[in-house]
C-alpha positions as CSV (number, residue, x, y, z in Angstrom):
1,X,-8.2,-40.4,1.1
2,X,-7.9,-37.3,-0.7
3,X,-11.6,-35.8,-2.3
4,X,-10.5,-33.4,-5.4
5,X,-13.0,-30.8,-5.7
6,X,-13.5,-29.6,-9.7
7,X,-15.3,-26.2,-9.8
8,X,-15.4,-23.1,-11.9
9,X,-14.3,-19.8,-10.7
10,X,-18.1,-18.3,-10.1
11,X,-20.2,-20.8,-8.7
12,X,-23.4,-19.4,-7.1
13,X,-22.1,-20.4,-3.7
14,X,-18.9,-18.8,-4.3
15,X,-18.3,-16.4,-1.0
16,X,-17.2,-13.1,-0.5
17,X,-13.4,-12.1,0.0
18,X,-14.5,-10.1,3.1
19,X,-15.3,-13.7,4.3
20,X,-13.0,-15.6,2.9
21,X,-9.7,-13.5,4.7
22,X,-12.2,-13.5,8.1
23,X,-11.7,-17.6,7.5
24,X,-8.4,-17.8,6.9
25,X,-7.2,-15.7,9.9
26,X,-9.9,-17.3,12.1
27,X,-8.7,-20.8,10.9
28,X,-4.6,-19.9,11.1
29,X,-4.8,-17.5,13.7
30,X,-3.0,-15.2,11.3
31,X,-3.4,-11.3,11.0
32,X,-3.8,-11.2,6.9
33,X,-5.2,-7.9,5.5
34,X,-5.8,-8.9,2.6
35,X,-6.3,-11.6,0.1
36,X,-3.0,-10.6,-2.0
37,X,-0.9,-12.2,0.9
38,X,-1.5,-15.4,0.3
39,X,0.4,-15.4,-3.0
40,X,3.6,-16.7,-0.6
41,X,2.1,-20.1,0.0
42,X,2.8,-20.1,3.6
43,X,-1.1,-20.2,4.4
44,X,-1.8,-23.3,2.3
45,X,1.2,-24.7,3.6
46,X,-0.4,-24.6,6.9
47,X,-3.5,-25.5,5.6
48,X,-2.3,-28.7,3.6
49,X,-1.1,-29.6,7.3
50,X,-4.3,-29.1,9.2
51,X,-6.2,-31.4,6.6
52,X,-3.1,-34.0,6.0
53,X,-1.0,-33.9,9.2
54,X,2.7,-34.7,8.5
55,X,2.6,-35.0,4.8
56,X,4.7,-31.4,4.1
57,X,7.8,-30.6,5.9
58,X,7.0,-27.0,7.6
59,X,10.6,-26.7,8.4
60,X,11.1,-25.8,4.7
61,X,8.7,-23.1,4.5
62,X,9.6,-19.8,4.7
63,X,7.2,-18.0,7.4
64,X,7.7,-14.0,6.8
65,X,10.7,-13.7,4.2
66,X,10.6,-10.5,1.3
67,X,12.4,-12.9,-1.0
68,X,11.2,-14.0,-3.8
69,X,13.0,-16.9,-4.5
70,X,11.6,-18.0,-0.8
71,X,8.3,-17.3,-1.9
72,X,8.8,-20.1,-5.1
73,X,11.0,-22.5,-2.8
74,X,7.3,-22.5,-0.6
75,X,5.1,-23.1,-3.7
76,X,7.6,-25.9,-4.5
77,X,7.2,-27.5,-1.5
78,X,3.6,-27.1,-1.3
79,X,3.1,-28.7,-5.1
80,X,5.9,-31.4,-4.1
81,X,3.4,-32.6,-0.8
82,X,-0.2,-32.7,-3.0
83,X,1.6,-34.3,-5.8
84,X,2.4,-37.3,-2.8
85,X,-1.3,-36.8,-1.4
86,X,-2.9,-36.9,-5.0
87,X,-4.5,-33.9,-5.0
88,X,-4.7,-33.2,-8.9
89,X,-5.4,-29.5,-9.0
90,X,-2.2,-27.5,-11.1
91,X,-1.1,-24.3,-9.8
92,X,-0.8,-21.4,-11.4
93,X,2.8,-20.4,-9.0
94,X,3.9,-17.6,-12.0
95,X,0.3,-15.8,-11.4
96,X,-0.1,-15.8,-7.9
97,X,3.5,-15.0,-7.2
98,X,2.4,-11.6,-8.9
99,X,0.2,-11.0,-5.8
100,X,-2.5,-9.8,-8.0
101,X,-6.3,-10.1,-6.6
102,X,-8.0,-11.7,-8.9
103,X,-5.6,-14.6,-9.7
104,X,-5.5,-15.1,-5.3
105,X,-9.1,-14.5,-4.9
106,X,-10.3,-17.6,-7.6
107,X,-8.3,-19.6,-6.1
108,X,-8.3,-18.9,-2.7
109,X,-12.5,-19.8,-3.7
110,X,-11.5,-23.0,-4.6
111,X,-9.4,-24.3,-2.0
112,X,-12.3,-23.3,0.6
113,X,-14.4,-25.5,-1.3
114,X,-11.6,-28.1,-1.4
115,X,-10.8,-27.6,2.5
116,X,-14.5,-28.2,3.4
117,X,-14.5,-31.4,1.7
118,X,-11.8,-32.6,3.0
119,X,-11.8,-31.5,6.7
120,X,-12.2,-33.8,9.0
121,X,-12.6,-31.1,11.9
122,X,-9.8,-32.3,14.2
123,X,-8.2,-29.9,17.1
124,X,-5.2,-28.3,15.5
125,X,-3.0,-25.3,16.2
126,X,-1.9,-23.1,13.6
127,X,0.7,-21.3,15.9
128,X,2.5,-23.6,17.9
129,X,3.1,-25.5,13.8
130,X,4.6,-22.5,11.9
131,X,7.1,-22.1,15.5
132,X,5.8,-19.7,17.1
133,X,5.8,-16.9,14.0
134,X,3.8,-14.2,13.7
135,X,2.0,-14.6,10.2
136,X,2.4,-12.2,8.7
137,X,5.7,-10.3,10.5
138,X,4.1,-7.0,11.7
139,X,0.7,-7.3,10.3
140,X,-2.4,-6.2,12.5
141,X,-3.9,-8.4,15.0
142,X,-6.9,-9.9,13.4
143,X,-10.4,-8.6,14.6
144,X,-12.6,-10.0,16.4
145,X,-15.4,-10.8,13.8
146,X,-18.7,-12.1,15.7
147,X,-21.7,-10.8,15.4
148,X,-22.0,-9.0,18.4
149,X,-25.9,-9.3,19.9
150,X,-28.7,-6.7,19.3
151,X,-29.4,-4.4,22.7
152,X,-33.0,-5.2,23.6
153,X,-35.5,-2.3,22.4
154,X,-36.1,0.1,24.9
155,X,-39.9,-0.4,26.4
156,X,-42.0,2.5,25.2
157,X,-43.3,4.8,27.6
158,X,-46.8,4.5,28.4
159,X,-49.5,6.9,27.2
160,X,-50.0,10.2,29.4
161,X,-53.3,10.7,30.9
162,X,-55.6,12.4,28.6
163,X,-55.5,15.9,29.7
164,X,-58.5,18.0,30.1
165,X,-59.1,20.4,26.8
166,X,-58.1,24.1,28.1
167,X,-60.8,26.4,27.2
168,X,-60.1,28.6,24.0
169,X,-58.8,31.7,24.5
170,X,-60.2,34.8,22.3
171,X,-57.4,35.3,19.6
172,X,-57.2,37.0,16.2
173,X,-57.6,34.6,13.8
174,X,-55.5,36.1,11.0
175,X,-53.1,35.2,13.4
176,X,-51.8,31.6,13.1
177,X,-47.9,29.7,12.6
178,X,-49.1,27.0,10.8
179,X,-48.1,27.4,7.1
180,X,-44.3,27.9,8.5
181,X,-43.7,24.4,9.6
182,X,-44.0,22.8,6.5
183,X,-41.5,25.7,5.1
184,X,-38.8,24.5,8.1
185,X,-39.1,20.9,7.5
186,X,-38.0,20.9,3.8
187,X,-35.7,23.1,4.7
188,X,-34.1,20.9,7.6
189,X,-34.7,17.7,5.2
190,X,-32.6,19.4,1.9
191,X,-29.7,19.9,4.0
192,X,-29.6,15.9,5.7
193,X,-30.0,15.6,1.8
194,X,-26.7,17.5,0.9
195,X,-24.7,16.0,3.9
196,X,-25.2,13.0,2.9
197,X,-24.5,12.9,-0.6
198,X,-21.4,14.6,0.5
199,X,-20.7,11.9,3.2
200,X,-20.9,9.4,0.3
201,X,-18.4,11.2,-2.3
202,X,-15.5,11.6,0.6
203,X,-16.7,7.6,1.1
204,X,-15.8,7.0,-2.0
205,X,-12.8,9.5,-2.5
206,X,-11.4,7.7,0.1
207,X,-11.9,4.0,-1.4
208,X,-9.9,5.3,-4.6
209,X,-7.0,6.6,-2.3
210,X,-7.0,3.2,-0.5
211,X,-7.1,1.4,-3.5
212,X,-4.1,4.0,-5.4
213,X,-2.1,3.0,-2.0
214,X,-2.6,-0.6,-1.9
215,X,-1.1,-0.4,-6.1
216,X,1.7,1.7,-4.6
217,X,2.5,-0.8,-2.0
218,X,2.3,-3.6,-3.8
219,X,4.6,-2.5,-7.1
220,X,7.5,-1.4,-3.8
221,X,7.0,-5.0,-2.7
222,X,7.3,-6.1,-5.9
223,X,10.6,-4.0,-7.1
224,X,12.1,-4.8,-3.5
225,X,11.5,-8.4,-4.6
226,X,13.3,-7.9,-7.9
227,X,15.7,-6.1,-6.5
228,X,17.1,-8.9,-3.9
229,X,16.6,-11.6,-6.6
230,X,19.3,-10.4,-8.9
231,X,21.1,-9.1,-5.4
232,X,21.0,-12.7,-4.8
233,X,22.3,-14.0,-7.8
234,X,24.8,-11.6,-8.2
235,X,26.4,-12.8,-4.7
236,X,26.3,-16.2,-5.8
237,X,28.3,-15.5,-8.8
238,X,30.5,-13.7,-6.8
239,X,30.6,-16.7,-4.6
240,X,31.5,-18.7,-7.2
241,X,34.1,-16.6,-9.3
242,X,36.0,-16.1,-5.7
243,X,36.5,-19.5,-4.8
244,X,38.8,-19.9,-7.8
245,X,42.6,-19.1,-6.4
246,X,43.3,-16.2,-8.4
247,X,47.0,-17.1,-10.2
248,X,43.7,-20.1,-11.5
249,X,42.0,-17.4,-13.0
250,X,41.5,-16.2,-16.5
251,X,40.6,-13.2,-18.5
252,X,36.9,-13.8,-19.0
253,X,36.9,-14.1,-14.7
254,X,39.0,-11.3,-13.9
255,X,36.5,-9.5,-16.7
256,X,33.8,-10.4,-14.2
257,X,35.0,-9.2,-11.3
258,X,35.7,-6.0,-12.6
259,X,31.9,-5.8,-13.2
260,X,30.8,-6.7,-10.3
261,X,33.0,-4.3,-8.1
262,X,32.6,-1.1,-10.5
263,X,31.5,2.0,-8.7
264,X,30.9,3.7,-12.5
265,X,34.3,6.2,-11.4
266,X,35.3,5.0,-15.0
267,X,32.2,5.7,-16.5
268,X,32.5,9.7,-14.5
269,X,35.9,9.9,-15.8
270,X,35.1,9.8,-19.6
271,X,33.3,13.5,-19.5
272,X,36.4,14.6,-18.4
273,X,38.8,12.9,-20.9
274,X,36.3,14.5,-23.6
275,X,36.6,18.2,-22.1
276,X,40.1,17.5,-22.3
277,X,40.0,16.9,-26.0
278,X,37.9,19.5,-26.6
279,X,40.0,22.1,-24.5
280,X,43.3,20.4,-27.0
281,X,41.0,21.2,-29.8
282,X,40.1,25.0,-29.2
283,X,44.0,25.8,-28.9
284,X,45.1,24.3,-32.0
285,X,42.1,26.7,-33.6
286,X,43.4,29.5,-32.0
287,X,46.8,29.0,-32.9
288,X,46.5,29.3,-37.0
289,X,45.0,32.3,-36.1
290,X,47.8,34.0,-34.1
291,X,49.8,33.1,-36.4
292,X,48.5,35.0,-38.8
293,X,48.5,37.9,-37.3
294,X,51.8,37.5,-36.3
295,X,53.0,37.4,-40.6
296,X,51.1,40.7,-41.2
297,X,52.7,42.2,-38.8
298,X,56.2,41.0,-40.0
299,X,54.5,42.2,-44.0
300,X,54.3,45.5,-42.2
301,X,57.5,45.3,-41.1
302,X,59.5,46.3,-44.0
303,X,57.2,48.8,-45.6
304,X,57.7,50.7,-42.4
305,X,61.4,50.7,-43.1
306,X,61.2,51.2,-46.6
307,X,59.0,54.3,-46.2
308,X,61.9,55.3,-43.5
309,X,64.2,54.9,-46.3
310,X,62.5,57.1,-48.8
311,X,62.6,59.8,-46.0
312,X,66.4,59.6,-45.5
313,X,67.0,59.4,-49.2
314,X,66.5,63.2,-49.7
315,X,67.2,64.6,-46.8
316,X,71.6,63.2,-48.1
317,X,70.7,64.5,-50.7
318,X,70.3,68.3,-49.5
319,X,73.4,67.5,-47.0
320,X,75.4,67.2,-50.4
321,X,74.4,70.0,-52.2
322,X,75.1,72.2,-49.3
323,X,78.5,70.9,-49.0
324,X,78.8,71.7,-53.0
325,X,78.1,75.3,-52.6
């Protein structure tokens, strides 16, 4: 029979998550590097199996897959099999499906508590259950955590022989090294100082570049995720709208197909129906324009010949009056 386990999400026994992941890989031979992981399910799909053998079908779960939608179909099946069992505790599958730590890490804390109440320490193997499958695909093997033994302390040497006191040579006695050493060992001391309060900003530079790398990772994971869950759907539409014979078909479908084999050509192509315009545009400007200049010089035309005609006017004239005389 099932034992539910009602606890808040700090407890004073609450464990660390250095701890926690060391358990889980220990417990499902798994390689997970880091709490966020578990937001798939597949670990407490295993788990649920170690405590209630045979209650959840493990052929339904989806071991290593980048989908989304797997990732819910494995929550599903794990909420389906306590449902049977009675365990009563609700699952937040929205939260931990956004792989955050927090949301993981509480309740990875309580199912350790809930696991420990309800284990009844039989043999089981993690490996040979989930087929075989690395969990997760490619992830590090996990290391070995024990506490490894302490060497023995070396024995101290032993005392040398007292050695007779050398008789005291005459010397100066302004001359002396003494007040130097003191000078050398603060010396010697402020730079162990420096190096290690340098050691400890690179320590922590380096923590912050983890951390800015593990965000990094995650939102990829997260838009990869996105990315094949409207993939996905988009197929099955496509799936659907094609297995209609196409003389079957009507507007709204064929409209729908269209969409989902555009390459955006027709999209490219409207600049270039717009230049055109444009282009159509410039020469009807430039036309008015021409033509203008085209009617002055016709205006100019006939003063031309008019003043032509002024000129031959009196030159008949003088061609008369010589023929008079």
């Amino acid at each position: 029979m099932v034992q539910n386990v009602y606890v808040s999400a700090v407890t004073p026994d609450n464990i660390s998550r250095t701890e926690l992941l060391a358990w889980v890989n220990d417990s499902l031979q798994s390689s997970f590097s880091k709490i966020e992981e578990m937001s798939t399910g597949t670990g407490y799909c295993l788990f649920t199996d170690m405590l209630f053998n045979g209650q959840i079908p493990l052929k339904r779960v989806k071991w290593n897959s980048k989908n989304e939608v797997d990732h819910i179909n494995n929550w599903k099946v794990l909420q389906t099999a306590w449902k049977n069992i009675g365990i009563d505790k609700p699952v937040p599958v929205e939260r931990l499906l956004k792989a955050k730590f927090q949301d993981n890490f509480e309740f990875l804390q309580w199912f350790k508590k809930f696991f420990d109440a309800n284990y009844s320490g039989e043999g089981y193997d993690p490996v040979a259950a989930r087929g075989g499958e690395a969990l997760p695909l490619g992830g590090k093997a996990p290391m070995n955590r024990g506490v490894a033994p302490r060497p023995a302390a070396a024995p101290r040497p032993a005392p040398a022989a007292a050695r007779p006191a050398a008789v005291p040579r005459a010397a100066p006695a302004a001359v002396t090294r003494q007040p130097l050493a003191p000078v050398a060992q603060k010396v010697v001391v402020n730079k162990t100082g420096a190096e290690h309060k340098l050691i400890e900003e690179q320590k922590e530079r380096i923590e912050q570049l983890e951390e800015q790398a593990s965000q990094y990772v995650d939102s990829i994971e997260q838009l990869e995720a996105e990315r094949n869950y409207y993939f996905e759907r988009l197929r099955q539409v496509e799936e659907l709208v094609t297995a209609i014979p196409e003389e079957q078909q009507d507007e709204t479908l064929k409209k729908i197909l269209k969409v989902i084999y555009s390459d955006g050509e027709e999209e490219a192509a409207a600049p270039e129906g717009q230049q055109q315009q444009d282009a159509t545009f410039e020469d009807q400007v430039k036309k008015p324009n021409g033509d203008h200049h085209h009617h002055e010089k016709v205006q100019e035309q006939p003063v031309v010949h008019q003043q032509a005609h002024q000129a031959a006017v009196p030159q008949a004239a003088v061609e008369e009056d010589d023929e008079t005389f």
